[in-house]
C-alpha positions as MATLAB code, in Angstrom:
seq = 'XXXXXXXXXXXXXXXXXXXXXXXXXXXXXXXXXXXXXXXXXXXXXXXXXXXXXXXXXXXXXXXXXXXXXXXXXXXXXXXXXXXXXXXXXXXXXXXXXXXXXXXXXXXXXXXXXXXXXXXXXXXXXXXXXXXXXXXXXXXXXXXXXXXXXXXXXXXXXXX';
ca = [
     109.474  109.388  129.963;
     108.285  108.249  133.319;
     109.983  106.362  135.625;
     108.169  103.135  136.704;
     109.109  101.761  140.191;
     107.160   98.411  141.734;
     106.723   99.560  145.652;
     106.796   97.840  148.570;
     104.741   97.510  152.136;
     107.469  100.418  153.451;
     105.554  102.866  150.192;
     102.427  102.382  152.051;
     101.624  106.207  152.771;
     102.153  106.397  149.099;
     100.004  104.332  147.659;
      97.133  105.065  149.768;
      97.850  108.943  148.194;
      97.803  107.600  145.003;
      95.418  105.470  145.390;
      92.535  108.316  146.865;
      93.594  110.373  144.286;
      92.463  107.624  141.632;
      89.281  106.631  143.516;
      88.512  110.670  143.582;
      89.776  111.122  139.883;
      87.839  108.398  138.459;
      85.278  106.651  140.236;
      83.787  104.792  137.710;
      86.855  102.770  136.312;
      87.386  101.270  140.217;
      84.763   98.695  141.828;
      85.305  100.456  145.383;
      84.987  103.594  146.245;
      86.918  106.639  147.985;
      84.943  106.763  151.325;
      85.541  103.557  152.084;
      89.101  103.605  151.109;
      90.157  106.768  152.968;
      88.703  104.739  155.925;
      91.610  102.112  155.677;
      93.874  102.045  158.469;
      97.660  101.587  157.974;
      97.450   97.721  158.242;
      95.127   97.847  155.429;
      97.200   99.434  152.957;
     100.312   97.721  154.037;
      98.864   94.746  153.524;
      97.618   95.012  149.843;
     100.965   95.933  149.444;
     101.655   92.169  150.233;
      98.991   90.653  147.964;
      99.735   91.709  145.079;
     102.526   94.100  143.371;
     101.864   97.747  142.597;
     103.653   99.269  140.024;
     103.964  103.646  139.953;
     104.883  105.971  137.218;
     106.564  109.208  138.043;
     107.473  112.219  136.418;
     109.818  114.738  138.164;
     109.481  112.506  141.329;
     105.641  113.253  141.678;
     103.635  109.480  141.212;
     101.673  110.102  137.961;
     100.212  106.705  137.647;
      99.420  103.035  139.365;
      98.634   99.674  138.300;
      98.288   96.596  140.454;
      98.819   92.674  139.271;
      98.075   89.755  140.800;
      97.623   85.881  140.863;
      94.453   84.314  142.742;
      90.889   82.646  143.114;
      90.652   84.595  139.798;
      93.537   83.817  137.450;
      95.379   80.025  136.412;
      98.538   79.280  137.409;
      99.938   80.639  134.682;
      97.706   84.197  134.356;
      97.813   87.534  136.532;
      94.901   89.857  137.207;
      95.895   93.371  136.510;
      93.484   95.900  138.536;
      93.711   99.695  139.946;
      94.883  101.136  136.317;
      94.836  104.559  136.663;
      97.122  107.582  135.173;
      96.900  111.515  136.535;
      94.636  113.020  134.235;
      97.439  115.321  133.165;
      99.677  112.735  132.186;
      96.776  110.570  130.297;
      97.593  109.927  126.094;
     101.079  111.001  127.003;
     102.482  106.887  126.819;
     102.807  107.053  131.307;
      99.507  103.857  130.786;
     101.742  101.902  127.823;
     104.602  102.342  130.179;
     102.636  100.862  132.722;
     101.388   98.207  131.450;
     105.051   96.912  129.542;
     106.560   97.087  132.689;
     103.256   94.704  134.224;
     104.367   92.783  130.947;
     107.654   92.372  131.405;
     107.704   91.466  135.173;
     104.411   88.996  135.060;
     106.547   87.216  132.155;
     109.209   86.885  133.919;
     108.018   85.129  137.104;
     106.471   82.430  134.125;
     103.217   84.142  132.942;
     101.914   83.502  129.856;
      98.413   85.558  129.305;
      97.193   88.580  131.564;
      93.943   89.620  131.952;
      91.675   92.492  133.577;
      87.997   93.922  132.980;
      86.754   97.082  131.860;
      83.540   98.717  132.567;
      81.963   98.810  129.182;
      80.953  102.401  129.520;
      85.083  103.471  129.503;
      85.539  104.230  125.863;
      88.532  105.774  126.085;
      89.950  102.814  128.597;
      88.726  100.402  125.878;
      90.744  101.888  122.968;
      93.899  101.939  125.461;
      93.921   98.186  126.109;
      93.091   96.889  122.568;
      96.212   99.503  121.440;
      97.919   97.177  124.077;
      97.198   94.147  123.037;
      94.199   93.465  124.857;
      91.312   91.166  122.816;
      87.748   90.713  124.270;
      86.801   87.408  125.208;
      82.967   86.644  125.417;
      82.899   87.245  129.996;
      81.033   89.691  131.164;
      80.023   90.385  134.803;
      78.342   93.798  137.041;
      80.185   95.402  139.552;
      78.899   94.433  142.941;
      76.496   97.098  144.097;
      76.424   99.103  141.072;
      74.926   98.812  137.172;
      78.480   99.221  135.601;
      78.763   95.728  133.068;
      82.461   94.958  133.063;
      83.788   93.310  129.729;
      87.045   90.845  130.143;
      90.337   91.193  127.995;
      93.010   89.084  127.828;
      96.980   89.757  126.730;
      99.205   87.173  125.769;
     103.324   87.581  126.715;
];
């Protein structure tokens, strides 16, 4: 079982390790892209670490998976995004993403959320399967990632 740990702007250096590794890993399940992330200066990733809380999975101290949530221009009051869902592909089917996700779960309900949500590129089969196993429905939004031809579907969770 991994242990899940939310990180602060002091774990900067890690995320941005984890972070490339996803972008590298999986570039279609992220709407930016390695090159421009391996660009960001410390400020950069210190600050995202401000915006919105990261959680990571590890296994034998080694981060195995991320997931970011957040409230904003996107979510109501009572709703956080989650984004940046991504899991080692050694670890993947192994329960580090259900892990993940309860522990988004659990923390977004207790600072009063009711419902989270996030989009999936429609193309992720195996991405698609994971969420609905987690509660996820489909609602009827869709929208394209800016500057590609991915078609992103939106799920929703009630707590």
């Amino acid at each position: 079982m991994a242990k899940i740990r939310i990180i602060d702007s002091s774990d900067w250096e890690l995320l941005r390790d984890v972070r490339l590794e996803a972008l590298a890993d999986a570039p279609y399940a992220f709407t930016s892209s390695f090159e421009k992330e391996n660009a960001f200066a410390q400020k950069e990733w210190r600050e995202r670490l401000t915006t919105s809380t990261w959680f990571l999975a590890f296994e034998n101290r080694k981060p195995v998976g991320m997931v970011a949530c957040a409230q904003g221009k996107y979510t109501m009051p009572d709703e956080y995004l989650i984004y940046s869902m991504w899991t080692h592909k050694d670890f993947r089917r192994t329960g580090v993403g259900a892990q993940l996700i309860d522990a988004v779960k659990q923390w977004t309900k207790a600072q009063g959320a009711v419902q989270l949500k996030l989009w999936v590129t429609l193309e992720n089969n195996s991405a698609q399967r994971f969420y609905k196993k987690a509660g996820f429905t489909v609602t009827n939004e869709q929208a394209t990632i800016p500057n590609t031809t991915h078609v992103c579907q939106e799920r929703v969770c009630p707590l």
